[in-house]
N, C-alpha and C positions, 0 to 999 in steps of 0.2 A: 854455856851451860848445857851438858851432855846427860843431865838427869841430876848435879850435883845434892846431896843431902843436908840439911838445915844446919845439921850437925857439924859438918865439916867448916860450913861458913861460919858460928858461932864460934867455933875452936880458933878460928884463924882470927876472927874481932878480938875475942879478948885477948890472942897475944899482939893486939897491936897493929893487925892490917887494917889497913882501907883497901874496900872491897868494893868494886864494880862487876856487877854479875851481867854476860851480854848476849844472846842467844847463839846457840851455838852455830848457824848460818852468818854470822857476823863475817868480814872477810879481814881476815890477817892484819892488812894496809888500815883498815880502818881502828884497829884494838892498838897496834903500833903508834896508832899518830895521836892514839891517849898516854904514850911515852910511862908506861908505866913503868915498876922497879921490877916487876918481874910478873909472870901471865903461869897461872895455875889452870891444866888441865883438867877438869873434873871425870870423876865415873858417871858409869851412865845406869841406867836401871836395866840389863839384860841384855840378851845378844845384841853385838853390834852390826851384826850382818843385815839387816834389812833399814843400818844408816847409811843412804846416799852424799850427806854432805859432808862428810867428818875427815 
């Protein structure tokens, strides 16, 4: 979650996803070993220059 909007995850429930939302300091290996069908990147809410972990 890089600032994702409520909106975007609503869109994506009603067509059907199951959605686990996980901070965005999560590390890669650990989002991977939830074997998901695929990993959506979200937007963030403004520059990203002062994210260090992204």
């Amino acid at each position: 979650d890089f600032g994702v909007k409520r909106n975007i995850l609503r869109m994506l429930a009603d067509r059907g996803c199951d959605l686990t939302v996980v901070p965005a300091t999560t590390p890669a290996s650990d989002i991977l070993a939830m074997n998901p069908d695929g990993v959506f990147l979200s937007n963030g809410p403004g520059d990203p220059e002062p994210c260090s972990y992204a």
